[in-house]
N, C-alpha and C positions, 0 to 999 in steps of 0.2 A: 254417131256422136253420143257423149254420155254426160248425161244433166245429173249434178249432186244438189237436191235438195237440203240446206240447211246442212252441207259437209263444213269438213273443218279445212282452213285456207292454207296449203302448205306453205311453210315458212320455216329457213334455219334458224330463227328465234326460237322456235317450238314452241310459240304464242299459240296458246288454246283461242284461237279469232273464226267464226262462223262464219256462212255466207247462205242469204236464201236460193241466191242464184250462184252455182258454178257448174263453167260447160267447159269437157276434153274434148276440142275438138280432134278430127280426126285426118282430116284432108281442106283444101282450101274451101270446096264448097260448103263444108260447115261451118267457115268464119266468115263467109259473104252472107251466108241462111241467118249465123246468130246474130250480125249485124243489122241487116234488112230488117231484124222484128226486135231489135231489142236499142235502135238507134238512139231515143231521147234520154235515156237510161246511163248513170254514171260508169263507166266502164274502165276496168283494171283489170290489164294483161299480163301474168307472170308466167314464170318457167320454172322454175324450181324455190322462188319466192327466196334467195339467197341473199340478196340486196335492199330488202325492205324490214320497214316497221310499221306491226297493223294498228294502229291506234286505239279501234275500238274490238269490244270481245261479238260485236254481230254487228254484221251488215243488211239492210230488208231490202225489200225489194224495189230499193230506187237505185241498188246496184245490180252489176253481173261481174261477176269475175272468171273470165276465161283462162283456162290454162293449157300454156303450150308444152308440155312434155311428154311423154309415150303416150299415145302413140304419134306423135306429131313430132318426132326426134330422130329422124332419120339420114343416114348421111350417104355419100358415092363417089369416091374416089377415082379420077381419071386421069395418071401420070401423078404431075404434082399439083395438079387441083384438084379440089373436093368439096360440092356441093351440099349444103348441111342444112337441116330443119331449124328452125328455131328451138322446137325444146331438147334438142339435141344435147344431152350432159358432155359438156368440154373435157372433164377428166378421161372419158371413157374415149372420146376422139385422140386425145393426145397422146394415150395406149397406140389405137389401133393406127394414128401418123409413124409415130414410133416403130411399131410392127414392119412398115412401109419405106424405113429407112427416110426420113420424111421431118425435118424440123422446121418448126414455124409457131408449134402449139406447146413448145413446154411449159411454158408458165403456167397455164390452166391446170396441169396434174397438180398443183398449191392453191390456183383459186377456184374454189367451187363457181363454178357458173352453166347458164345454158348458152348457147347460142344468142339468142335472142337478147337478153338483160346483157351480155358481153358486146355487144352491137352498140345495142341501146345507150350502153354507161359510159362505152371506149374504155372498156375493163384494163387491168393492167397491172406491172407492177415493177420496180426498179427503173428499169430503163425500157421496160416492153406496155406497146399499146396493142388493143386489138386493130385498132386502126390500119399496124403495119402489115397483117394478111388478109385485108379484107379488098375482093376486086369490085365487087359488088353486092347490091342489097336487094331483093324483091318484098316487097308490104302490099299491105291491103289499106287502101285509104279511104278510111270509113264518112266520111265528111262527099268524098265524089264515087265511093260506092266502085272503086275502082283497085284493079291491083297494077301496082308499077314497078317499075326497077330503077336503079340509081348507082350511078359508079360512083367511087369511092372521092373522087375529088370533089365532089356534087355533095357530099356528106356533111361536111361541115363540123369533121373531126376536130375537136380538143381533148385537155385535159378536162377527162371525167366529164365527158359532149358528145353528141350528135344531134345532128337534124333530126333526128324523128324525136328529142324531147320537146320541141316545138310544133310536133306533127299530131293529127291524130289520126293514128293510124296501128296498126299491128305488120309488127318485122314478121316476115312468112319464113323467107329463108335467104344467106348468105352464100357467094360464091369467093372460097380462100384460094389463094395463091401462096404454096409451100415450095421447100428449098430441099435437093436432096442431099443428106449427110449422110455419116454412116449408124448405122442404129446403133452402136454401143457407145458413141458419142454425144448421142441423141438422149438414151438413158443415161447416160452417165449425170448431165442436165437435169434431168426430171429431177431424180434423185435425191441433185444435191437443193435444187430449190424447195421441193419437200420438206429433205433435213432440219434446212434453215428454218420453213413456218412451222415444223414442228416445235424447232427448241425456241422461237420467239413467240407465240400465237397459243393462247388458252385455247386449242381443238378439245378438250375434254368436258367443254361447256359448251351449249348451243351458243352462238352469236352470230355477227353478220357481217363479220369481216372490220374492216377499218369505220368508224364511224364518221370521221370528219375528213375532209380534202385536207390537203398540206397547203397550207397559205405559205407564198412569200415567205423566204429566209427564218421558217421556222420548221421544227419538228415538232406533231401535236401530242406526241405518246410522253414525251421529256419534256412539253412545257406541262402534261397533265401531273407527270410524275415528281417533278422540282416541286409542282404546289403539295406534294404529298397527299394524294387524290385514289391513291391505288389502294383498292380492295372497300372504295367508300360506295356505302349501299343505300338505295331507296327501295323499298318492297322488297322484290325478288331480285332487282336489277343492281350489279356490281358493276366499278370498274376494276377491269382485270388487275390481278396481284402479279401478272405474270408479264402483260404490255398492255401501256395504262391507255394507249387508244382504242379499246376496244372493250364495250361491256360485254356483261356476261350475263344468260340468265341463270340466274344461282341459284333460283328458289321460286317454282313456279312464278314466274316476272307475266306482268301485266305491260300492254303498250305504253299506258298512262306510265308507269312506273320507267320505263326506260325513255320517254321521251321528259319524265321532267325530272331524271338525272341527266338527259342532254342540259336542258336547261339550268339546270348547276352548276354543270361544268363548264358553260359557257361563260356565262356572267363571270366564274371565278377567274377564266383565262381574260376576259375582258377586264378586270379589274387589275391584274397583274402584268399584262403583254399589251393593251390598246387595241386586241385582237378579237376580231367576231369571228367565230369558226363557224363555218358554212358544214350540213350535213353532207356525206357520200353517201349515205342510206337513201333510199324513199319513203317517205311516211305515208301511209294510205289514209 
């Protein structure tokens, strides 16, 4: 296992955010070992930190933040199941599905995620949840010190849901259920859903994806963009000029900075739509 004193908290924000404690673990016994000694301690588990915003630039030591990704990203392919680590990068799986003649996972080649945080969120996108490959879940339930399993009806999947947001616990790893196609139809897929977040999605800026849920009978990119909202800056932190749901860090952005342009854009959709937009990110 490898302890980062005082490392920097990976995040697609590419918030410069510290941390006194961060541990890679490396196998299970190192998430039961940092448990066991580090229990009364606030604790925040990422994988590739793609879904979050860090609020402050240092965290001391009344936190730890463990992180699930290499070497704790491992996957294993048997027919059309395939067994996956939590910090397993989803893009790199939905390759090597692909390779396998194997569809289930193409949406992930457009959303940046691990494993774990796509569990966690019921990642997704159009008409696809991760909920629909997922047979089961194995975590570590830090509270009974225990690791457990859990099939997928027992989840408690929604929109942008699961049970382990009410758990406290660490997702260890998933077992998917994939469908066999044929691979050039399978890339063909990837491809085009790529395409599309390339020409809708500022990728030329760090961000974090969508920042608000879609409430009810609205769209939150065109209700941000009708208020004429796009390319409106606090600090570092913009809303996209390119799709107004989504900031951007523009210019070394602070968390301060991007969460109170949420809170601007809130109030403003509140004052003109009756509408509270709820965040998709997590704020640490």
């Amino acid at each position: 296992m490898i302890k980062d004193k005082n490392g920097l908290i990976p995040n697609s924000y590419e918030l410069k955010a510290r941390a006194e404690n961060i541990f890679y673990p490396e196998n299970e016994n190192d998430i039961e070992e940092i448990f066991k000694d580090y229990s009364r301690k606030k604790i925040v588990v990422l994988g590739r930190g793609n879904n979050i915003i860090l609020k402050d630039d240092y965290y001391g030591d009344d936190f730890i933040f463990v992180i699930l990704r290499d070497p704790y990203g491992a996957f294993d392919f048997d027919g059309k199941r395939v067994v996956v680590q939590a910090g397993a990068d989803m893009k790199q799986l939905s390759i090597k599905a692909m390779e396998r003649g194997l569809s289930g996972l193409e949406y992930f080649y457009g959303i940046p995620s691990s494993l774990g945080g796509a569990v966690f969120m019921n990642a997704g996108a159009n008409e696809f949840e991760t909920s629909q490959i997922v047979k089961k879940v194995k975590y570590f339930d830090i509270d009974e010190q225990k690791i457990k399993e859990v099939e997928n009806k027992d989840i408690g999947f929604s929109y942008r849901h699961s049970l382990f947001q009410e758990l406290n616990c660490v997702i260890l790893e998933a077992e998917l259920q994939l469908k066999e196609r044929n691979k050039d139809e399978v890339w063909a897929k990837m491809k085009g859903i790529y395409d599309e977040r390339a020409a809708k999605q500022p990728l030329d800026y760090p961000s974090a994806g969508s920042v608000f849920k879609r409430p009810k009978g609205y769209y939150v990119g065109k209700m941000i963009q009708d208020l004429g909202l796009k390319g409106y800056t606090i600090g570092g932190a913009k809303i996209s000029e390119k799709h107004a749901g989504f900031i951007i860090n523009y210019k070394n952005a602070t968390g301060k900075d991007i969460l109170q342009l949420i809170d601007f854009i809130r109030h403003k959709v509140k004052d003109a739509y009756g509408v509270w937009l709820e965040t998709e990110q997590v704020i640490i």
